[in-house]
Every structure is written in C-alpha cells, then in structure tokens.
C-alpha positions in Angstrom: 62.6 35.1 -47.5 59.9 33.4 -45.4 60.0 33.6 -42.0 59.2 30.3 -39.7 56.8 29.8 -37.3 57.6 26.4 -35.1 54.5 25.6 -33.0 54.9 23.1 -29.9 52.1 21.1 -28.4 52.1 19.5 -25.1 50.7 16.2 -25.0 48.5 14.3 -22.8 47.7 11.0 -24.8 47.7 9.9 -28.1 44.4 11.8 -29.3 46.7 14.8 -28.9 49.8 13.8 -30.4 47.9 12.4 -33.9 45.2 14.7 -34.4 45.7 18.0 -32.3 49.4 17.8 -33.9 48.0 17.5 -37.6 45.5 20.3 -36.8 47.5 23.0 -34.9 49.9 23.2 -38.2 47.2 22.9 -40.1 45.2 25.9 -38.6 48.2 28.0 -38.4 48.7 27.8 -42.0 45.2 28.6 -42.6 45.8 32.0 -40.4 49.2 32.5 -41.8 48.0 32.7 -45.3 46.9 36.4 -45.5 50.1 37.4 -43.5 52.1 40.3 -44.6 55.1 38.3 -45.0 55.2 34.9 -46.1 55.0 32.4 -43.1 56.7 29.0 -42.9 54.3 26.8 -40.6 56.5 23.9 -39.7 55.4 21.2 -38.1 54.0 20.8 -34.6 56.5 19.5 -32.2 54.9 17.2 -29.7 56.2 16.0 -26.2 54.0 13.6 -24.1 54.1 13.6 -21.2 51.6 13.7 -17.7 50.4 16.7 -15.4 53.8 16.6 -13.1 56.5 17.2 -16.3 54.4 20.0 -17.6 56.7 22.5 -16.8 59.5 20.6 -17.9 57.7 19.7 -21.3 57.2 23.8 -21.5 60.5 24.6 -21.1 61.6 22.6 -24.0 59.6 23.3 -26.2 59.9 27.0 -25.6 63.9 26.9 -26.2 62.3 25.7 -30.5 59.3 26.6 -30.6 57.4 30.5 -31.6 54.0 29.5 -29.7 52.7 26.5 -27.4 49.9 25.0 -26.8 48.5 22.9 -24.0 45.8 20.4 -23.4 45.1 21.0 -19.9 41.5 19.1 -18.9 42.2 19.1 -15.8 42.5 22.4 -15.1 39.8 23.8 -17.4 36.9 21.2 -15.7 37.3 23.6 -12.6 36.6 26.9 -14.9 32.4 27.9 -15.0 31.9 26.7 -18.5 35.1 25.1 -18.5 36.9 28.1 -21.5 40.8 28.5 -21.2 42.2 31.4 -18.8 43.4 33.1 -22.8 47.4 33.4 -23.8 49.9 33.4 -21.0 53.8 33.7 -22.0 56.2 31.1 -20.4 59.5 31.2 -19.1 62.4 33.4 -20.2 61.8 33.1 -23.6 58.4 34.9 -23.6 56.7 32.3 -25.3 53.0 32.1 -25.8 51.0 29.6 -24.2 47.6 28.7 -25.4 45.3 26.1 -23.5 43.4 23.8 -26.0 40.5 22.8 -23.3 38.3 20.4 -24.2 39.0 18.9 -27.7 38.3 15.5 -27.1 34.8 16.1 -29.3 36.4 18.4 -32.2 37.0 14.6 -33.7 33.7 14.1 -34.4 32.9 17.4 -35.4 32.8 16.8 -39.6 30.8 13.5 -40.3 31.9 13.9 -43.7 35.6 12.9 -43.0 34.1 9.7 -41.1 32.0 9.0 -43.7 35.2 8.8 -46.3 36.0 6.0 -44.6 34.5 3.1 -45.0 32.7 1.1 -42.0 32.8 4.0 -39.9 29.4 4.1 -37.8 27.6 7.8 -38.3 25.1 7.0 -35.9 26.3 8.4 -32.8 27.5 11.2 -34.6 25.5 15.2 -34.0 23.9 16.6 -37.0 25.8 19.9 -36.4 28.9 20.5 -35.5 28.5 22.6 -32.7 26.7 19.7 -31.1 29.6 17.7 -30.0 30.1 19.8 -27.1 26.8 18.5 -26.1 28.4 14.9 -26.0 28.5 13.8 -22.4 31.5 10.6 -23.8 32.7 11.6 -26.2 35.4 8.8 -26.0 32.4 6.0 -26.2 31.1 8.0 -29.3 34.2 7.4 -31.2 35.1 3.9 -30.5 31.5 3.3 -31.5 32.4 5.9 -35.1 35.5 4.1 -36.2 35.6 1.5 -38.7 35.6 -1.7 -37.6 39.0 -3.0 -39.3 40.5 -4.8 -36.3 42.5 -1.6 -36.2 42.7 0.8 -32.7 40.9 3.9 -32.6 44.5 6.2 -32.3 45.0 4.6 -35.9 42.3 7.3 -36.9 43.5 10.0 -34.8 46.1 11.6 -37.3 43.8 10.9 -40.5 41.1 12.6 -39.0 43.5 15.6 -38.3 45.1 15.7 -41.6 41.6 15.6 -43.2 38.7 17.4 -40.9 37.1 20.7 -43.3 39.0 23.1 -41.1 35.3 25.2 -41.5 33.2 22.7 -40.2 35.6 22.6 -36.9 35.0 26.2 -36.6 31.5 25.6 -36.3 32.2 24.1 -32.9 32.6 27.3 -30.1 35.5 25.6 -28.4 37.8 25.5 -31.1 36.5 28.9 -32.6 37.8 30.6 -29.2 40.6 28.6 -29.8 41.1 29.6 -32.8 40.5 33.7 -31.9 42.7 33.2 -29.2 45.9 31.6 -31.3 45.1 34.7 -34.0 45.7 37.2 -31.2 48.7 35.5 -30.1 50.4 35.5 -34.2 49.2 39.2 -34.3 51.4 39.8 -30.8 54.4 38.2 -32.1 54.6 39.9 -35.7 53.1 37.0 -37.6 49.9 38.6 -38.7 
C-alpha cells in the first residue's frame, strides 16, 4: 500500500503555476524514491493568487495538501542574501511551509533543455548552472531564450519544468537549499 504525498504550491504568476508546479512533483519523486515505504507523489496543486490572499491560498491548500510551498519574492529581497527563513508549519493542520525564494533563473539553468528546442537563442544563457543567480533579469534573458514561434514565453514554462535534468538544477545554490530544506521537511513528516 503506497502512501500519498499531495504537495500544494502557492502561486504568484504563471512561471510558477507551469514550471514550479511540474518541478516540485517532480523533485519530490526524486526524494521519495529511496523512501522506506513506497510514496505516491501526486500532483502539485496550484492556487494563484497575489500577496493579500496568501493566507487564504494557505489555508486551502493545507485542508489537501501534506507540504506547501510558497514563492514569496517579496519577502525574501529584504533577507541579506535574500535565502528563505527554512520550514515553518501553518495553521491548524501543521502543515509545512517551504519558501521557494528566488526561482525566476532555475529556468535557465540546463541549456540543454533549451537547446531541444528548436529556435531557442543560447546566447544569453551562463555556461554553468550556478551562474543564473548571477543574472541581474532574468525575465529579459528568457524572452530573448525562447524560440521565436509567435508563441508566448509561459507556453515554455511547463515544458521546461517537465524536462529540466533535475541534476543540473541542483547545481544552482538556490534550489539546492531548496531542495535540503523540502528533504528535512519529508523526513519530519514520516516520508523519508
């Protein structure tokens, strides 16, 4: 008998909802693999929504979901060296909360994936992976990465999420922390 794990991510735009979504399941399946038990990583629910309904998106989510995560810019731009505050629990239901940070640059983290598809500009793109935290827009690096298909940029967003080498994106330090942080978390709750 497997036993689920539901993550929840709260949403600021559509770079969230298409590729965060894709890559929090996808990660959590990854860390779920060597589990004692055997794991069923469902997939990420996702409410949009801005700053002010934060709470309110939480408190949803929490009533289906095993762990959260946020993507609070905001509130990590104020931080020295902008890193998440680590896992905080939420409401009643003693959910975990993990804050994402920064993640607008794990996109354009594997050049590999963006070289699969065809027109895509590599250009822009850092020779390491680690380098994209170096990238002061990251938003004007992408538009100037995707192919040129008359096709909008969020198009990409859930292909590149489905698709990134889950290795190279642990090459960037963001999502590694991220990624140490969201282990800790499965390890409190039984899953690891």
């Amino acid at each position: 008998m497997s036993r689920p794990l539901v993550p929840g991510l709260v949403a600021e735009g559509e770079a969230d909802e298409g590729f965060l979504g894709a890559v929090i399941s996808r990660q959590l399946r990854e860390l779920t693999w060597m589990s004692p038990h055997a794991v069923d990583v469902e997939a990420t629910e996702v409410v949009s929504c801005g700053r002010e309904h934060m709470v309110t998106a939480l408190e949803e989510l929490a009533a289906d979901c095993h762990l959260l995560f946020t993507h609070d810019d905001i509130r990590e731009r104020g931080k020295p060296g902008g890193k998440a505050d680590g896992v905080r629990y939420h409401s009643h239901y003693l959910v975990p909360v993990i804050g994402l940070g920064e993640t607008e640059g794990w996109l354009l983290a594997d050049r590999a994936v963006w070289a699969a598809l065809e027109g895509s500009d590599l250009g822009l793109l850092p020779a390491r992976p680690r380098d994209v935290e170096r990238i002061t827009d990251p938003g004007r690096v992408l538009a100037a990465t995707v192919p040129r298909r008359g096709k909008p940029i969020r198009d990409y967003f859930e292909y590149i999420g489905r698709n990134i080498d889950l290795a190279v994106l642990a090459q960037v330090p963001s999502y590694a922390d991220w990624v140490a942080e969201t282990r800790n978390a499965l390890k409190g709750l039984g899953y690891l």
